[in-house]
N, C-alpha and C positions, 0 to 999 in steps of 0.2 A: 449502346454497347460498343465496347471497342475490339476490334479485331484482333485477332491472336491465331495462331498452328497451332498453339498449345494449351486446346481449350476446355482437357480434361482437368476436372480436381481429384488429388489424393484423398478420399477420404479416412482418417483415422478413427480407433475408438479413442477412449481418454486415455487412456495409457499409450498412447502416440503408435499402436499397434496396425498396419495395413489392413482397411476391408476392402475398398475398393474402389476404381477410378469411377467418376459419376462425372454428369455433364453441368456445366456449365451455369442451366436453368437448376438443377438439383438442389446444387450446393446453393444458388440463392436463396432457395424456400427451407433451405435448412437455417441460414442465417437472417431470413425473415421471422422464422419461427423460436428464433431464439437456443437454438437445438446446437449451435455451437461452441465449445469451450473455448478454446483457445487454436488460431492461426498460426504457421510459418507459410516462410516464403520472402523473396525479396521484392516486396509491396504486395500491392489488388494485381490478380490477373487480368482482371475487368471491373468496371464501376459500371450498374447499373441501372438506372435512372427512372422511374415510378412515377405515380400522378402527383398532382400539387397540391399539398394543405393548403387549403385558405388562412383556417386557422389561425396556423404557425406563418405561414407565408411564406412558407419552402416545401420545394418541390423533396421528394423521399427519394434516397440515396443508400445502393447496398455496393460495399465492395465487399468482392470475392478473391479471398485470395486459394495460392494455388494448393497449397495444404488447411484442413479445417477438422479439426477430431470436435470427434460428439460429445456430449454431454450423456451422463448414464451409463452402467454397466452395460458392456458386451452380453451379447448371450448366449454369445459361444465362442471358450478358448479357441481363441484363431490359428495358436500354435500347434496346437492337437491336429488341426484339419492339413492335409497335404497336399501342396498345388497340383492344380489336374496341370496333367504329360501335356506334352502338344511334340510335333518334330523340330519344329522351329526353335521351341525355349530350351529343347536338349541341346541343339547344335549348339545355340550361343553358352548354355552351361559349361561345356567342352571348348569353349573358343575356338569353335570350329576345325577342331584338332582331330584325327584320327586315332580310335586308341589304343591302338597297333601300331602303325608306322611311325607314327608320332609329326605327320607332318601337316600344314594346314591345306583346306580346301577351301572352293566356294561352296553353299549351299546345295546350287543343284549338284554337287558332285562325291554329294555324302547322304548317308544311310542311317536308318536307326538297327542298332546291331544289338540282337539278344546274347549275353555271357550265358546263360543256358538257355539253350534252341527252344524253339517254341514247340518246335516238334518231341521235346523234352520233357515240358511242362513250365520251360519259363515264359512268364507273365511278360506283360508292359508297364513294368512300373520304372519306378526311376534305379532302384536300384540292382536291375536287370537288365539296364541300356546304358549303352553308352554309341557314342558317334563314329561310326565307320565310314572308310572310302569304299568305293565297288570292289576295288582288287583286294582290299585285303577281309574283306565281307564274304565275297567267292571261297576266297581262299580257305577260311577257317570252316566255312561250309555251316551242316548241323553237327558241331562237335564243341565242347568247354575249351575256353582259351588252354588250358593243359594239353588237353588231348590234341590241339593243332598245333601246339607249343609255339606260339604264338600272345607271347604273356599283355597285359594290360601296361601301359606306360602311366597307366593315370586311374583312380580310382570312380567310383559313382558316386552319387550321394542326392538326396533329397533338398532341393534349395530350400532357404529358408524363406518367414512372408518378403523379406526384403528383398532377397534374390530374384524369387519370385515376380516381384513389381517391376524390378527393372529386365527381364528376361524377356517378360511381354512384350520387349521390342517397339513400344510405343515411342510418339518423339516427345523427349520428356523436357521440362525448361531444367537450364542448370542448375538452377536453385534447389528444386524438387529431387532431378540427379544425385546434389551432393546430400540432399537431407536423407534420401536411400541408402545411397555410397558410405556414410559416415555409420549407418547401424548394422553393417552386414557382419556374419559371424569371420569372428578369427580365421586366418589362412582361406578365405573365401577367394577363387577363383573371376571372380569378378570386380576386387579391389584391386 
């Protein structure tokens, strides 16, 4: 096996749709098993190398490359399902922006901020957070951006699977990058 950082596979269904990153050995026994439609990628992430037919007189050979969609129906609309929250995939959704002040931080120096308080009844979903600094977090307290009059510079919204995949902050090869990069929806914040 040849060495690689970049040693997750994309997995897709047949409709080149994101399910999920899989490891390395995965995705070969997926393409042992013949269970793969169609690759991208710019070439094998890895070729890996098996015991030897006599037989034939060659030794068995699988390359893996870094995207590989399934063969057979999904069994479940992926787009229905909505990526689970994390603090991290909001911050980079926000590009690390404040949505208040409007101005950037680093990570440790930003918050997940509820539009309605939790002490409210707002939830942790995506479309209930968005990324705040400490001061302007304090600031608005448990009150609706109205009532602190403190308005949003920037809207929320639920990533899509594509967003999604690249949000997760993994170190992705550029190939894989642009094949994400190239399906995200219109006016996506991350194009």
């Amino acid at each position: 096996m040849q060495p690689h950082s970049h040693n997750h596979v994309l997995q897709l269904d047949i409709q080149g749709t994101p399910q999920a990153w899989i490891s390395l050995e995965h995705a070969a026994s997926h393409v042992a098993a013949d269970a793969v439609a169609w690759v991208e990628g710019d070439g094998p992430l890895a070729t890996l190398r098996g015991g030897f037919n006599v037989a034939r007189g060659r030794q068995s050979v699988i390359d893996v490359h870094p995207i590989i969609a399934m063969r057979g129906a999904s069994r479940v609309n992926l787009f229905d399902v909505a990526p689970a929250f994390s603090k991290n995939k909001l911050f980079r959704r926000d590009r690390l922006t404040c949505a208040y002040c409007a101005q950037r931080f680093s990570e440790r120096d930003l918050q997940c901020e509820h539009i309605v308080p939790e002490s409210r009844g707002g939830r942790w979903t995506w479309m209930n957070l968005v990324t705040a600094c400490g001061a302007c977090n304090g600031r608005k307290a448990a009150r609706t951006p109205e009532e602190a009059r403190m308005p949003l510079v920037y809207l929320p919204y639920v990533p899509s699977r594509f967003e999604d995949f690249l949000l997760e902050g993994r170190h992705i090869r550029a190939d894989v990058h642009d094949w994400l990069s190239a399906r995200l929806p219109k006016g996506s914040r991350l194009g």
